[in-house]
C-alpha positions in Angstrom: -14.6 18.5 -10.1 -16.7 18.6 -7.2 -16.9 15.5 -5.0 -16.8 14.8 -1.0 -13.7 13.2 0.7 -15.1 9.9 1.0 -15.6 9.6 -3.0 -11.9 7.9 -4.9 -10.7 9.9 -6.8 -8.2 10.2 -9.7 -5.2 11.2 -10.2 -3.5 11.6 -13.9 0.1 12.1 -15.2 1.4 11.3 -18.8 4.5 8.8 -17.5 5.8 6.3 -14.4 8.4 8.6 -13.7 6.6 11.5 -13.7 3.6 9.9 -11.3 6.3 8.5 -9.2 7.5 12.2 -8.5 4.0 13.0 -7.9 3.0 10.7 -5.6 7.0 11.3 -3.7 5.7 14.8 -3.5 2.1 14.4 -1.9 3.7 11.5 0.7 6.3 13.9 1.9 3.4 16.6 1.9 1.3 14.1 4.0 4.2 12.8 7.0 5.4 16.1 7.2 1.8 17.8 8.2 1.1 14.5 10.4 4.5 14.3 12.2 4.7 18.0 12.8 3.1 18.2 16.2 5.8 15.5 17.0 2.7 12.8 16.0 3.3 8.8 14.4 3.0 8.3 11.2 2.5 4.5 10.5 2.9 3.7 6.4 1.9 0.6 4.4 3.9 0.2 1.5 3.6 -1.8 -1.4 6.0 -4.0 -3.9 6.2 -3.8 -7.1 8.1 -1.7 -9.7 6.1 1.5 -9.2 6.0 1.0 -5.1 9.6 1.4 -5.7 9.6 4.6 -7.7 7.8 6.1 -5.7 10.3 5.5 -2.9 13.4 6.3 -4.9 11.4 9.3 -6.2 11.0 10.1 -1.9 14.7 9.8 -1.8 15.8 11.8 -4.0 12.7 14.6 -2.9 14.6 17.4 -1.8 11.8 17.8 1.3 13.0 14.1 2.4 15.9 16.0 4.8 12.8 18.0 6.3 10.8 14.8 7.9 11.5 13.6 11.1 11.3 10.0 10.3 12.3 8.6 14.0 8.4 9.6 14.3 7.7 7.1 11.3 6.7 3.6 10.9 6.8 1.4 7.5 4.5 -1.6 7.8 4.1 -3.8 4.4 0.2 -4.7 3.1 1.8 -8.1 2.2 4.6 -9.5 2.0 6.4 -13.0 0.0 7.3 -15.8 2.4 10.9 -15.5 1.1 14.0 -15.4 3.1 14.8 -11.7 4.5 17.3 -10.9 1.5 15.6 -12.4 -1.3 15.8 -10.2 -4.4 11.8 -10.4 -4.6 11.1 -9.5 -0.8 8.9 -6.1 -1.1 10.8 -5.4 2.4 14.3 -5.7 0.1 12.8 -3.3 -2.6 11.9 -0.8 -0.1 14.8 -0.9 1.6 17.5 -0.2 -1.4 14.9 2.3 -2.3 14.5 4.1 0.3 14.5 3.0 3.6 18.5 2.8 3.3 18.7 6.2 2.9 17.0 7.9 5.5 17.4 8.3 9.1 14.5 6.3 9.8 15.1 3.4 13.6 15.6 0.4 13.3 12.6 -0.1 15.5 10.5 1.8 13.2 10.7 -0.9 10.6 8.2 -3.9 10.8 8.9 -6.5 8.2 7.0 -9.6 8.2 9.2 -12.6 9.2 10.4 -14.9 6.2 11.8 -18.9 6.7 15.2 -17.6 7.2 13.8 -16.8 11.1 12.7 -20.0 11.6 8.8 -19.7 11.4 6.0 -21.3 9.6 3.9 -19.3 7.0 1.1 -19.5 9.8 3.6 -18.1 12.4 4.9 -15.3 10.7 1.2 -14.4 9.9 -0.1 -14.5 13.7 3.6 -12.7 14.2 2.8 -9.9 11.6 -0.5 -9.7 13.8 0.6 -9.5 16.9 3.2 -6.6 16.2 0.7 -4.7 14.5 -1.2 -5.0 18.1 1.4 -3.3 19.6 0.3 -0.2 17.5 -3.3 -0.7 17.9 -6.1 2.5 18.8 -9.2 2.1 20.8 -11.1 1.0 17.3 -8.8 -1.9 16.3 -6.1 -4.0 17.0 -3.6 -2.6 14.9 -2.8 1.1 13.9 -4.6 2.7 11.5 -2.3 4.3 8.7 -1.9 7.8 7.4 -1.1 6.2 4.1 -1.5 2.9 2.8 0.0 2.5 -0.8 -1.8 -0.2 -2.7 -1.0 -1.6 -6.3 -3.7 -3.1 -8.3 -3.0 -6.4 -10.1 -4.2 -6.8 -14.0 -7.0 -9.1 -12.5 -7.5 -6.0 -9.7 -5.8 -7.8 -6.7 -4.7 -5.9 -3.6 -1.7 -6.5 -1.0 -2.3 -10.5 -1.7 -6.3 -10.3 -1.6 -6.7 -12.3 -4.9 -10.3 -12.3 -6.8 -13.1 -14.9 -5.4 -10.2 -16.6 -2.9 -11.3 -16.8 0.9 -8.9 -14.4 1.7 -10.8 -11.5 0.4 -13.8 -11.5 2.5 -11.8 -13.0 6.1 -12.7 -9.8 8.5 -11.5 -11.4 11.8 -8.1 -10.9 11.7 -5.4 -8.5 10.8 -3.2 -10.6 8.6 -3.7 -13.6 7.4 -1.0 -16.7 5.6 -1.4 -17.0 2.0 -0.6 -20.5 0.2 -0.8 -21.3 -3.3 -1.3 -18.0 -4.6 -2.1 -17.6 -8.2 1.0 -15.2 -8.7 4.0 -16.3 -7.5 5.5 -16.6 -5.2 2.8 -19.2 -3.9 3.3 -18.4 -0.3 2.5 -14.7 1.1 1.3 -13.5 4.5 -1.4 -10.5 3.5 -2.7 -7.8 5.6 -6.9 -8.1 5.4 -9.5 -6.3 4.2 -10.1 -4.4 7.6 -6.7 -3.3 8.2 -6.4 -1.9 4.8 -9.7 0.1 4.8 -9.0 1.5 8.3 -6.2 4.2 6.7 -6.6 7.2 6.9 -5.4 7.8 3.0 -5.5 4.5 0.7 -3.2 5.6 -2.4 -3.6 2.5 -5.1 -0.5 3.8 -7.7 -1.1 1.7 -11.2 0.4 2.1 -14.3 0.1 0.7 -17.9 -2.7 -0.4 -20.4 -3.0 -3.9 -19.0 -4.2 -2.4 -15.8 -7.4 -0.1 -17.6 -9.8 -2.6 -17.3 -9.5 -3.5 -13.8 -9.2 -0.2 -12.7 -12.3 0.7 -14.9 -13.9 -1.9 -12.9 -13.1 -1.1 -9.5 -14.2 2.7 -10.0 -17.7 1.1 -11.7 -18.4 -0.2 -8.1 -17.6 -3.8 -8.9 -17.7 -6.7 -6.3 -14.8 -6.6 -4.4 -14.7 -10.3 -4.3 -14.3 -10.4 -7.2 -12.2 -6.8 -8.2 -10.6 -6.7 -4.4 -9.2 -3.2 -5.5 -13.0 -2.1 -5.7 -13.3 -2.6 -2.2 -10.6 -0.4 -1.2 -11.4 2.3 0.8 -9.8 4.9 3.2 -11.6 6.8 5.8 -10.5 10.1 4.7 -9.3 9.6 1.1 -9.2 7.1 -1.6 -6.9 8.3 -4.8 -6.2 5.9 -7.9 -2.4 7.7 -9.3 -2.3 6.4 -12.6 -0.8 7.6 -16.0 -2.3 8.0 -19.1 -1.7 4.8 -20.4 -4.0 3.3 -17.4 -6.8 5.9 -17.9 -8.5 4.3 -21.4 -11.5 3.4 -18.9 -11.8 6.3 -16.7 -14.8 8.1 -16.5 -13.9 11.9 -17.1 -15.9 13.3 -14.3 -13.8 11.0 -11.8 -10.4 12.9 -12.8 -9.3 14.9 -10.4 -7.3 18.0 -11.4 -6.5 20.0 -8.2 -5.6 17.1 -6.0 
């Protein structure tokens, strides 16, 4: 196909575990060539079962001894308000999957602040803020990311930017407390919409029939509002990694072979 870098595009494989490998492959791909020149690399990661294939498939990559990942930050797009080493922290998953593994500092790891340190949901929020500051470019006050991995929600949520909530259209701020969220857990601290579509690369990785309709939706051009993973954006790329079971609704001239 023929398209410009600021079009999404999409990405096609027949299983999880295959698209997991994929996806481990074009990450590693991606640090390597932006840590080479001894350059920071600052990911978002996401939870969720395929967020964590896609680390244990980075693990296991054999080009995972090649990166040198003291030049590598992990942030989170969101995060549950749950105690550090609660089984359904995405920090937790990312860890036993792959942040365990590799060399990466201590330092290098910015995990939003649960109860167990002593904050309020608000506190961890303007926390989360505040160390992304510490990162921040000329543009914006926080880093802007060389990949941001994004899943996509049956009703096409992002991070924790749920459809026609407040939180979707908030632009003032970097991240932002959740309460009463309509998927539990009900309390979440969420990166917003700014932060997210500053990234260099935003990777959304989906899987399974239930997500074909809103994936149909955000590549139609929805509202984001309303589909929040139609307004995801990166500066430089936007790629949808799917497998076939999520592709019922995709247009064929939107697949992208060679990527």
């Amino acid at each position: 196909m023929t398209t410009s870098s600021a079009e999404k595009r999409v990405v096609i494989e027949a299983t999880p575990a295959i698209l997991a490998t994929r996806v481990a492959d074009r990450f590693l791909t991606r640090v390597r060539a932006r840590t080479r020149n001894g350059r920071l690399a600052h990911i978002a990661l996401t939870g969720g079962s395929m967020g964590a294939a896609v680390l244990r498939a980075t693990a296991e990559h054999a080009q995972a001894a090649d990166i040198d990942w003291s030049l590598v930050h992990f942030w989170w797009g969101d995060e549950r308000f749950l105690a550090r080493d609660d089984a359904d922290r995405n920090s937790l998953q990312s860890r036993e999957a792959l942040l365990n593994h590799i060399p990466v500092p201590a330092e290098n790891v910015h995990e939003v602040a649960g109860p167990d340190a002593g904050v309020t949901l608000e506190e961890s929020a303007a926390s989360y803020a505040a160390e992304l500051a510490r990162f921040g470019t000329d543009e914006h006050p926080w880093p802007s990311f060389a990949v941001c991995f994004l899943g996509v929600g049956p009703d096409g949520h992002i991070a924790s930017l749920f459809p026609d909530r407040d939180e979707v259209t908030v632009t003032d701020v970097a991240a932002l407390p959740v309460r009463n969220s309509p998927k539990p857990p009900a309390e979440r601290v969420t990166l917003t919409r700014p932060v997210l579509n500053s990234s260099k690369r935003v990777w959304l990785v989906l899987t399974g029939a239930d997500k074909a309709s809103a994936l149909g939706l955000a590549l139609a051009g929805a509202s984001y509002t309303s589909v929040p993973a139609a307004g995801a954006k990166g500066r430089k790329r936007t790629v949808f990694f799917i497998d076939e079971a999520a592709a019922d609704e995709v247009s064929p001239d939107l697949i992208d072979q060679a990527y």
